[in-house]
Structures are given as C-alpha cells and as structure tokens.
Biopython code that builds the backbone (N, CA, C, O; Angstrom):
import numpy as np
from Bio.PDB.StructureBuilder import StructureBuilder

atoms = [
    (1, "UNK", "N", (41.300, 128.370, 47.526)),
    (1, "UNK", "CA", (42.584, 127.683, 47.538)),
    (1, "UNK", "C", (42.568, 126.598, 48.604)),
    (1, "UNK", "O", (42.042, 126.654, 49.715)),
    (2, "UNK", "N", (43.253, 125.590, 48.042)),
    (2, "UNK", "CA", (43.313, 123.879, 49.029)),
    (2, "UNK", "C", (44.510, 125.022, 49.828)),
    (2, "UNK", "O", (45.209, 125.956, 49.433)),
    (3, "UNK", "N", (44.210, 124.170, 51.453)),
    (3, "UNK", "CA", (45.350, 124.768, 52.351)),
    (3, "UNK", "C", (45.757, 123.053, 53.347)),
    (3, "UNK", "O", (45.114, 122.182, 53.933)),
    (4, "UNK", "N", (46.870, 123.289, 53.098)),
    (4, "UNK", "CA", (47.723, 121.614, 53.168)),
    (4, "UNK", "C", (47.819, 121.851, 54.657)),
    (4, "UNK", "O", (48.257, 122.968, 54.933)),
    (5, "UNK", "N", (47.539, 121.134, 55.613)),
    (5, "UNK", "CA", (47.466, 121.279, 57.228)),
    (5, "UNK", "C", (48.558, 120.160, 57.142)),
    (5, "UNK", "O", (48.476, 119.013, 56.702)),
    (6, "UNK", "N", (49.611, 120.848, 57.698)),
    (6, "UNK", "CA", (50.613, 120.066, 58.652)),
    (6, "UNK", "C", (50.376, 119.762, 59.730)),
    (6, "UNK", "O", (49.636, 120.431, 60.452)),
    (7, "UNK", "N", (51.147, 118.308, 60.214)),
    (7, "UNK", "CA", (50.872, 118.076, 61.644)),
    (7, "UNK", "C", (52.414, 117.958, 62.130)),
    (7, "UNK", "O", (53.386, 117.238, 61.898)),
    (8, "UNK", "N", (52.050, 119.191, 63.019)),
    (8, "UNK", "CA", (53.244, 119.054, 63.734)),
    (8, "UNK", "C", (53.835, 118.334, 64.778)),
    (8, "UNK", "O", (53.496, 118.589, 65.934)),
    (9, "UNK", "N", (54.554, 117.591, 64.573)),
    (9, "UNK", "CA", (55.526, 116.408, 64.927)),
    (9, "UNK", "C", (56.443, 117.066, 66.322)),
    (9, "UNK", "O", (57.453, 117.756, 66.178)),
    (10, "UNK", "N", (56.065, 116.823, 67.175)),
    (10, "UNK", "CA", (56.808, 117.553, 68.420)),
    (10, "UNK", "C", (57.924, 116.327, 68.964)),
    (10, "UNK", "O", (57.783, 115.353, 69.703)),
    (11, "UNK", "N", (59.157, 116.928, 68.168)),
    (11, "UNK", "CA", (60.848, 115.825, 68.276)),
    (11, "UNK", "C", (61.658, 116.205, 69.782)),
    (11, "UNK", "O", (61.940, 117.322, 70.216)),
    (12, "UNK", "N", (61.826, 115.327, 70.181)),
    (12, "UNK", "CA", (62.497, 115.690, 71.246)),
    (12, "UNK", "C", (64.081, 115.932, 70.952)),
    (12, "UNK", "O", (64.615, 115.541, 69.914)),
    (13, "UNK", "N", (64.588, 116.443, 71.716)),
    (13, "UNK", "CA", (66.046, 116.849, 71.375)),
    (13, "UNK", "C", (66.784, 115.887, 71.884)),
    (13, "UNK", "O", (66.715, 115.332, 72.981)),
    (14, "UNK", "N", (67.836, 115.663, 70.568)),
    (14, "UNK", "CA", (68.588, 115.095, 70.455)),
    (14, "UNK", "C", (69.907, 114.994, 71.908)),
    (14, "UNK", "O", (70.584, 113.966, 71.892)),
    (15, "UNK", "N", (70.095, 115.639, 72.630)),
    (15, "UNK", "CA", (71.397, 115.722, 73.479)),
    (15, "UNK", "C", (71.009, 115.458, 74.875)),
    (15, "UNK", "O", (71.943, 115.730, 75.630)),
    (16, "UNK", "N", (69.967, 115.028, 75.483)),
    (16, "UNK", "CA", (69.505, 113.972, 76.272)),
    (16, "UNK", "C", (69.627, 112.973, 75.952)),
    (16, "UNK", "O", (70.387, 112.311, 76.659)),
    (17, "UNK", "N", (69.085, 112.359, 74.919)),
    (17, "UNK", "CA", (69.233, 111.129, 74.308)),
    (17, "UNK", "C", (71.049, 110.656, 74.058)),
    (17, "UNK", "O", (71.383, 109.613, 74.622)),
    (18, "UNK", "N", (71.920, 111.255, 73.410)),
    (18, "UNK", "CA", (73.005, 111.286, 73.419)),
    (18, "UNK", "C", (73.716, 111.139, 74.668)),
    (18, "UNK", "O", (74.408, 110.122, 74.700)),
    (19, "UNK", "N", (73.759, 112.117, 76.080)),
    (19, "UNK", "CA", (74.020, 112.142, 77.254)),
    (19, "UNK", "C", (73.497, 110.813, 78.012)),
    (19, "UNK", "O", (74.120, 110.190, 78.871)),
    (20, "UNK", "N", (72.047, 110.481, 77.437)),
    (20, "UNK", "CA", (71.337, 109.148, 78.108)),
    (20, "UNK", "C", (72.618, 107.779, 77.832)),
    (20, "UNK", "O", (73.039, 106.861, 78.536)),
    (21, "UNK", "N", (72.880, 108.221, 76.545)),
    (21, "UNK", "CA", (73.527, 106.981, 75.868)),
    (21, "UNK", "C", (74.916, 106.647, 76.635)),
    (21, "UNK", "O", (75.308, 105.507, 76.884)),
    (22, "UNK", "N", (75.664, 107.985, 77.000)),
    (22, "UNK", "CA", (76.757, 107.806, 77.590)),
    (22, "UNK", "C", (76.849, 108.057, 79.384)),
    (22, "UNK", "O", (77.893, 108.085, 80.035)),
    (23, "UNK", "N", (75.997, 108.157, 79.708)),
    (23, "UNK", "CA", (75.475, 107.276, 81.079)),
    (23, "UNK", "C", (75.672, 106.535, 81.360)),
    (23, "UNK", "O", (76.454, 106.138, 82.224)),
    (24, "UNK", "N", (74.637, 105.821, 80.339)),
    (24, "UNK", "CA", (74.235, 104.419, 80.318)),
    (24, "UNK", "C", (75.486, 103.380, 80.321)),
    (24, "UNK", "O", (75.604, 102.394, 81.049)),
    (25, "UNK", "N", (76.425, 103.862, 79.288)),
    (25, "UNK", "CA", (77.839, 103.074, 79.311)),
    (25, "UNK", "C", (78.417, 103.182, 80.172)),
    (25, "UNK", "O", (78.956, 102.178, 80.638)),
    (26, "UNK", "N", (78.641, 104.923, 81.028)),
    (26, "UNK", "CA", (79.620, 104.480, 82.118)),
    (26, "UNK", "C", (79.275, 104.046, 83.303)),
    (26, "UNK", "O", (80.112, 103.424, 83.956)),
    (27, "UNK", "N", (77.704, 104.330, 83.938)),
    (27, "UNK", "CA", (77.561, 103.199, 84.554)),
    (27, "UNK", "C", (77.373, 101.932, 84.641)),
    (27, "UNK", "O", (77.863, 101.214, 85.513)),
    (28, "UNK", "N", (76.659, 101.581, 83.749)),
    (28, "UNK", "CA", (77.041, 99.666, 83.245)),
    (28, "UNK", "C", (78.614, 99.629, 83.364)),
    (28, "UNK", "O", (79.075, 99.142, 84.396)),
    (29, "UNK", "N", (79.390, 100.053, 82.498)),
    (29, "UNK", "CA", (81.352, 99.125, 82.502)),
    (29, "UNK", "C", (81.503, 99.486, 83.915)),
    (29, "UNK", "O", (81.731, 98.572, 84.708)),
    (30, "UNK", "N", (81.397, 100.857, 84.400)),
    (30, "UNK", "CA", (81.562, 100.845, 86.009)),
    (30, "UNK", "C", (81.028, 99.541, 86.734)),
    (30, "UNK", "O", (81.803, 98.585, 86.719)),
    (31, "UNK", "N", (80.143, 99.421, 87.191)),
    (31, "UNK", "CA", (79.382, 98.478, 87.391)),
    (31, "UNK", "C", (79.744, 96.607, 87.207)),
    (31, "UNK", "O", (79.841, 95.668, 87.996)),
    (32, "UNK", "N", (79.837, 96.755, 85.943)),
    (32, "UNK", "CA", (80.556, 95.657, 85.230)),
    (32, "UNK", "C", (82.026, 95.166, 85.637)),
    (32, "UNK", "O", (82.449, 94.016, 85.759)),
    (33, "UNK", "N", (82.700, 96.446, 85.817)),
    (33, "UNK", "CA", (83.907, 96.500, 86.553)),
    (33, "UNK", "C", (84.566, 96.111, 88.004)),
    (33, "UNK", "O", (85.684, 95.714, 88.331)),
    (34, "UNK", "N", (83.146, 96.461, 88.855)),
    (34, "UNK", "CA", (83.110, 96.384, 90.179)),
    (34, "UNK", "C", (82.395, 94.920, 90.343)),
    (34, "UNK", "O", (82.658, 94.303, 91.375)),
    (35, "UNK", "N", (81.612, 94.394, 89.504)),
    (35, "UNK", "CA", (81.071, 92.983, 89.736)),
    (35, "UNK", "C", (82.171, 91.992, 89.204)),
    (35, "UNK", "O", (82.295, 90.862, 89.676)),
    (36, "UNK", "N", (82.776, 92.368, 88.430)),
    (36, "UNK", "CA", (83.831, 91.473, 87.837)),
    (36, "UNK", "C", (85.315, 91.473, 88.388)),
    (36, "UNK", "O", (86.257, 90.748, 88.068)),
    (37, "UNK", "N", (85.218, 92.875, 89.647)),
    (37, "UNK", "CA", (86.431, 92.793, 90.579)),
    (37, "UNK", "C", (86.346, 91.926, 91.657)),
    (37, "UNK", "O", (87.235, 91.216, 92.125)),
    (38, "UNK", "N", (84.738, 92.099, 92.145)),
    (38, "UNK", "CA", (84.492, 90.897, 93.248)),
    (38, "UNK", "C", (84.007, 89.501, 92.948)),
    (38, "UNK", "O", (84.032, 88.675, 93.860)),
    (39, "UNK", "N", (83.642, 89.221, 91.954)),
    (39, "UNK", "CA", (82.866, 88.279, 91.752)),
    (39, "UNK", "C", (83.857, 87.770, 90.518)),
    (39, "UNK", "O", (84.363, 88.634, 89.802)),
    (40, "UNK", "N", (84.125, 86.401, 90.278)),
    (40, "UNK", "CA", (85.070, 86.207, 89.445)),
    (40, "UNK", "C", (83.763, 85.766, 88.086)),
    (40, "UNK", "O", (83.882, 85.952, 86.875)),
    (41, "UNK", "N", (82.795, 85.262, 88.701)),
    (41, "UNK", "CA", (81.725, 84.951, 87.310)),
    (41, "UNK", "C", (81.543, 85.934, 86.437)),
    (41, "UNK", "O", (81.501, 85.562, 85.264)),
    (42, "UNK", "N", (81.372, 87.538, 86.719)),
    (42, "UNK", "CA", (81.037, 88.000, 86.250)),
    (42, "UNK", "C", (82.144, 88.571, 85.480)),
    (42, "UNK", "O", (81.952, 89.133, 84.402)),
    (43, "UNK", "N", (83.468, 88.418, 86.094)),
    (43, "UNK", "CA", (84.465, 88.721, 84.473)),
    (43, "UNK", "C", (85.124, 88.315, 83.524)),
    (43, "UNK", "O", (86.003, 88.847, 82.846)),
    (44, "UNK", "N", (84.446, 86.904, 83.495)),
    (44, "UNK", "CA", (84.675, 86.226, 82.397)),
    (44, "UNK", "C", (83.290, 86.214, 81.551)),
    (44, "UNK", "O", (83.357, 86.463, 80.347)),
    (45, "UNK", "N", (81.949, 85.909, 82.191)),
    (45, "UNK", "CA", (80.820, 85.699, 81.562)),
    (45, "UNK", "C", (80.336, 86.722, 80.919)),
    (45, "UNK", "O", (79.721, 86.600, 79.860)),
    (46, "UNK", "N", (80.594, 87.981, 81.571)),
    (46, "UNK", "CA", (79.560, 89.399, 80.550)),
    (46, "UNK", "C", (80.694, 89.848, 80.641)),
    (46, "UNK", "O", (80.623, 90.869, 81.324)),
    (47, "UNK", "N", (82.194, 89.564, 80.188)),
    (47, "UNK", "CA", (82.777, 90.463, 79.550)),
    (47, "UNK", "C", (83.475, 90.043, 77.989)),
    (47, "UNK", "O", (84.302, 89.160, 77.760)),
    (48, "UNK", "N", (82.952, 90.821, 77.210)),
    (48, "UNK", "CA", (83.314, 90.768, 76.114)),
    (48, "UNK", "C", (84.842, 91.312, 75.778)),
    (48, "UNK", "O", (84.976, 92.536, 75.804)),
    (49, "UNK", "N", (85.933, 90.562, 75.486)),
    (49, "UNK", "CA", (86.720, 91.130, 75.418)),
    (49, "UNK", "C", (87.359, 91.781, 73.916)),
    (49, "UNK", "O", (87.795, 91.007, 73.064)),
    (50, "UNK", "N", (87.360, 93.090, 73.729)),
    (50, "UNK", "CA", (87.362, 93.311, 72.919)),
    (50, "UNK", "C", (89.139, 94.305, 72.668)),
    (50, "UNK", "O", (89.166, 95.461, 72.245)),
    (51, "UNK", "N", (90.551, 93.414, 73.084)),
    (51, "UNK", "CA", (91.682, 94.588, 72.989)),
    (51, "UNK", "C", (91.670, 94.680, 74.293)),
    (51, "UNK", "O", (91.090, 95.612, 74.849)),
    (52, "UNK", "N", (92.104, 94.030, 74.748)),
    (52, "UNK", "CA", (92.477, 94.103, 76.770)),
    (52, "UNK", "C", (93.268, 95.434, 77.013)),
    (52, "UNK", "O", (94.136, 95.559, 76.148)),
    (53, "UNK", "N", (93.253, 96.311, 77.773)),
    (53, "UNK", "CA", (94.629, 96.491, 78.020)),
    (53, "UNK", "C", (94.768, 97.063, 79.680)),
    (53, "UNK", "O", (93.978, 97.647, 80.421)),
    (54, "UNK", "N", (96.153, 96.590, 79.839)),
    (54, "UNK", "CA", (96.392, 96.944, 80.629)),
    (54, "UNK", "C", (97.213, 98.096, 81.756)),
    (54, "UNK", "O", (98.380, 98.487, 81.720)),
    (55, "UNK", "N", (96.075, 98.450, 82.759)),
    (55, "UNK", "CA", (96.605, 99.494, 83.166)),
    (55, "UNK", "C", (96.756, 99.414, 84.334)),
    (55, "UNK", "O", (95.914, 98.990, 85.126)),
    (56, "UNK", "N", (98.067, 99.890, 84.646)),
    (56, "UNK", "CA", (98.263, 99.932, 86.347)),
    (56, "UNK", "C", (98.844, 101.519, 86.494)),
    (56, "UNK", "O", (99.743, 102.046, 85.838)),
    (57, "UNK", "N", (98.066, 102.064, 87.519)),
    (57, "UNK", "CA", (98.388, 103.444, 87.650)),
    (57, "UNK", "C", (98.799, 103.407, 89.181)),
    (57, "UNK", "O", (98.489, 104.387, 89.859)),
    (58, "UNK", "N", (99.482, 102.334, 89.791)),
    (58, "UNK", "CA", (99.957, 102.263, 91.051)),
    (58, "UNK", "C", (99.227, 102.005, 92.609)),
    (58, "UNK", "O", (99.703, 101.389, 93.562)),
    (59, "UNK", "N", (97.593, 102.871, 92.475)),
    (59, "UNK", "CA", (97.069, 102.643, 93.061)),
    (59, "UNK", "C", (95.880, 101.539, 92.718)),
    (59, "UNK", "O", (95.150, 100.812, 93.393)),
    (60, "UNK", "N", (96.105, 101.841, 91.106)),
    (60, "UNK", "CA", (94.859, 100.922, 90.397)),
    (60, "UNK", "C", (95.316, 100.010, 89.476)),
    (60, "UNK", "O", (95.946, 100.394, 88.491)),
    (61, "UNK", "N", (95.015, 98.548, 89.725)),
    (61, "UNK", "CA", (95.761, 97.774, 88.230)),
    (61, "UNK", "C", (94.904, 97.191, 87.914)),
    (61, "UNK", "O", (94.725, 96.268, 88.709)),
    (62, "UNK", "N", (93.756, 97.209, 86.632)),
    (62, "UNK", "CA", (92.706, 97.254, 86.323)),
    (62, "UNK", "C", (93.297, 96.269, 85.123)),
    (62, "UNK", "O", (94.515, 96.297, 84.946)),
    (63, "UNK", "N", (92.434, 95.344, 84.239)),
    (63, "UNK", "CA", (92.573, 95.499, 83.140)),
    (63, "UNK", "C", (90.960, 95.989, 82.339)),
    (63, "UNK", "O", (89.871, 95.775, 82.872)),
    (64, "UNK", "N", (91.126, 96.624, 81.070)),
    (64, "UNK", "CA", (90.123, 97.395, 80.898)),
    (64, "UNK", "C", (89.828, 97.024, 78.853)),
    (64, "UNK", "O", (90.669, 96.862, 77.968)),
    (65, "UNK", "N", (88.733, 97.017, 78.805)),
    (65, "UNK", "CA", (88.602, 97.344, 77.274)),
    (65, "UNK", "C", (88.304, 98.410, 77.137)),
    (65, "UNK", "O", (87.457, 99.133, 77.662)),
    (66, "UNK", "N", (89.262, 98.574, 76.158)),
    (66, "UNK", "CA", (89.662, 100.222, 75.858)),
    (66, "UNK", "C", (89.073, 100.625, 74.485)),
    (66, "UNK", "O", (89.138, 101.824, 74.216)),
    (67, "UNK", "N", (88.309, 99.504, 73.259)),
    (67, "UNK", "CA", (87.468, 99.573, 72.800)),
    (67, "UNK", "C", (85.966, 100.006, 73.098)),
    (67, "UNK", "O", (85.091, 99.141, 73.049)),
    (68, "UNK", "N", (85.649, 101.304, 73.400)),
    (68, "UNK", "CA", (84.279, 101.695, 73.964)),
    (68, "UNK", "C", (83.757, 100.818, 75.672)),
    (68, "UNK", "O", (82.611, 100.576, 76.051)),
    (69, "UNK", "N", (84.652, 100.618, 76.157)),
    (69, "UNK", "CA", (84.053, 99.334, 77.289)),
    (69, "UNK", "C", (83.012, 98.749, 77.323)),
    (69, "UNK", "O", (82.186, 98.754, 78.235)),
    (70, "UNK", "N", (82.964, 98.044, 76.044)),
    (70, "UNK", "CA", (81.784, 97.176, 75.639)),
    (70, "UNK", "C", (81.623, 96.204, 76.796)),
    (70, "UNK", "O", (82.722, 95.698, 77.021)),
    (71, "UNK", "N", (80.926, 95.860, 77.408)),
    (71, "UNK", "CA", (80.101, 94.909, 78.031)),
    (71, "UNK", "C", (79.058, 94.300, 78.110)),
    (71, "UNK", "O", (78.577, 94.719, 77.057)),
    (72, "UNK", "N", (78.308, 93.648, 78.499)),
    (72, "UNK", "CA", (77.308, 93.307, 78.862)),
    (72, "UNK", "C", (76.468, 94.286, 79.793)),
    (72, "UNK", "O", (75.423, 94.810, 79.409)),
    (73, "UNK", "N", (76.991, 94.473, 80.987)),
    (73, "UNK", "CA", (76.465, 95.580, 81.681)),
    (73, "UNK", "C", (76.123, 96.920, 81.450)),
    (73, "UNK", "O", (75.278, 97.642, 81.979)),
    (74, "UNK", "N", (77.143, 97.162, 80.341)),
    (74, "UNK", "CA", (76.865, 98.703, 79.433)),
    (74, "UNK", "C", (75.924, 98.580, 78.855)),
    (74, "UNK", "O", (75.095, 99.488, 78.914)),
    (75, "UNK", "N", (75.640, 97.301, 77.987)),
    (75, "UNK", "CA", (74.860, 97.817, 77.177)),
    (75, "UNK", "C", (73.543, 97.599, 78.175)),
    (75, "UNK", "O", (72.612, 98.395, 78.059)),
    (76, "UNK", "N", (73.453, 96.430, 79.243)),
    (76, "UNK", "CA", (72.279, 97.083, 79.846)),
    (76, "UNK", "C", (72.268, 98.428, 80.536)),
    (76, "UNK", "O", (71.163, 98.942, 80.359)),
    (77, "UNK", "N", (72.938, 99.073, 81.138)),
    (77, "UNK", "CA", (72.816, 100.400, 81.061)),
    (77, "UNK", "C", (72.018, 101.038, 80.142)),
    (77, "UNK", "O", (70.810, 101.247, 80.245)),
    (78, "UNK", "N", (73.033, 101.451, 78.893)),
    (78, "UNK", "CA", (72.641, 102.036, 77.563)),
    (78, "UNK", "C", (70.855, 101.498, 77.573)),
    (78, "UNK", "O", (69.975, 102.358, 77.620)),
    (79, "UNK", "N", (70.581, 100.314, 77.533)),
    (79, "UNK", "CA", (69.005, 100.348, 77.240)),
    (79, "UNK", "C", (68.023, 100.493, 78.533)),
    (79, "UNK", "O", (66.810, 100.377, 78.710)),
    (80, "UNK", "N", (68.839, 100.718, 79.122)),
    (80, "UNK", "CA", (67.863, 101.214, 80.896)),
    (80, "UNK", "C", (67.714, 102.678, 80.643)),
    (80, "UNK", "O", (66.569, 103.080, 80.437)),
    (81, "UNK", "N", (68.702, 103.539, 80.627)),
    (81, "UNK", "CA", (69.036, 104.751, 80.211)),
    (81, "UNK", "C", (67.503, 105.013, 78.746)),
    (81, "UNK", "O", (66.470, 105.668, 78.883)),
    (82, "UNK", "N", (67.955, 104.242, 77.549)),
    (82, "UNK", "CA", (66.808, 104.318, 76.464)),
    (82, "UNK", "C", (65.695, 104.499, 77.058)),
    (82, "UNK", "O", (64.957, 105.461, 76.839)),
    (83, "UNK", "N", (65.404, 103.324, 78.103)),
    (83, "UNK", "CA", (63.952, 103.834, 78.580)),
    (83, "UNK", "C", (63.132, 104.427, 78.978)),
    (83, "UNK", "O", (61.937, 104.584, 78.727)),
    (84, "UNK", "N", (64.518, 105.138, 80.324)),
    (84, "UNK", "CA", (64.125, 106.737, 80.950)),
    (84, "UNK", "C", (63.937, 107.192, 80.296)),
    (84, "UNK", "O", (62.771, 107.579, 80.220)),
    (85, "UNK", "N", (65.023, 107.624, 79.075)),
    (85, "UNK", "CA", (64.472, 108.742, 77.740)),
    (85, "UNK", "C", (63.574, 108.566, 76.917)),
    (85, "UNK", "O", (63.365, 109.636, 76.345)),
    (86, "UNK", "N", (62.627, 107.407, 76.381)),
    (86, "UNK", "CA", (61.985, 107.203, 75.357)),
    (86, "UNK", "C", (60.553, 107.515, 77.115)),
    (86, "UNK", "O", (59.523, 108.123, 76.823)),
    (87, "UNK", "N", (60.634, 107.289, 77.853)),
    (87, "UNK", "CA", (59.585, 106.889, 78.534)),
    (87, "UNK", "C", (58.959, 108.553, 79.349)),
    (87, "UNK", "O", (57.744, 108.726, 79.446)),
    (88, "UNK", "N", (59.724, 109.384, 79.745)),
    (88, "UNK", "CA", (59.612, 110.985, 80.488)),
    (88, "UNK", "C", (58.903, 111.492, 79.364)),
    (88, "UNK", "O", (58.540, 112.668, 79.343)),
]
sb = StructureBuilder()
sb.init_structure("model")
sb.init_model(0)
sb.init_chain("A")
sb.init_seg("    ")
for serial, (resi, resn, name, xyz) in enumerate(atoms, 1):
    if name == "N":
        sb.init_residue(resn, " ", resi, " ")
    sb.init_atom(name, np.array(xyz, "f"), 0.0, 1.0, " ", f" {name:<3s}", serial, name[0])
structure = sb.get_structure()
C-alpha cells in the first residue's frame, strides 16, 4: 500500500497575532495623540480624519477618531507589532 506522507505545517496561534494587532493600534493613536498634542505638524499631517469627535471629560479635552483611531501612527504600530510577530 502507497502511504501519503504529510508535512506537517507548524501554524502559529492565532491570539498573539490578534493581541499584536491591537497593541500596535493603541500605541501608535497613543503616540499619534501625544505628537499631535505637542507638535501641531503632526495633527494635521498623519491624521486621518475619519468622524471627529469630541470629548472633554474635564480634565481631558481631546478630540479623537472614534472610528478605530485610524492614523498614520497606528498603522505604523500595527506593522511594527506584524514584525515582532511574523519575526520571534
């Protein structure tokens, strides 16, 4: 009898990669947030505005995209983050 040899494919798990992903976002918009509080270039140039809104919680009056806090900085996060994980 023919005997079919599998090769086993060793997958890494999924919920690092996931956790990597949302890292990656909140330190980039963090980040993004804090460069674009001091620096006025950076919150107009890498911020994508996607649905402003605004929040003032008395001690904090932020305005924020409240659409995923897409940025520029997130997503470099998100692919800094990819690399640690694709790279360990």
């Amino acid at each position: 009898m023919w005997k079919i040899w599998r090769l086993k494919v060793r997958r890494k798990p999924t919920l690092p990669l996931i956790g990597s992903i949302f890292i990656g976002l909140f330190l980039g918009t963090y980040l993004g947030f804090l460069l674009g509080k001091y620096i006025p270039f950076f919150n107009h140039a890498w911020n994508f505005q996607l649905g402003p809104l605004s929040l003032d919680l008395g001690f904090m009056a932020a305005q924020f995209n409240l659409s995923l806090g897409i940025n520029a900085m997130s997503l470099l996060g998100v692919l800094f983050m990819l690399y640690v994980y694709l790279v360990q």
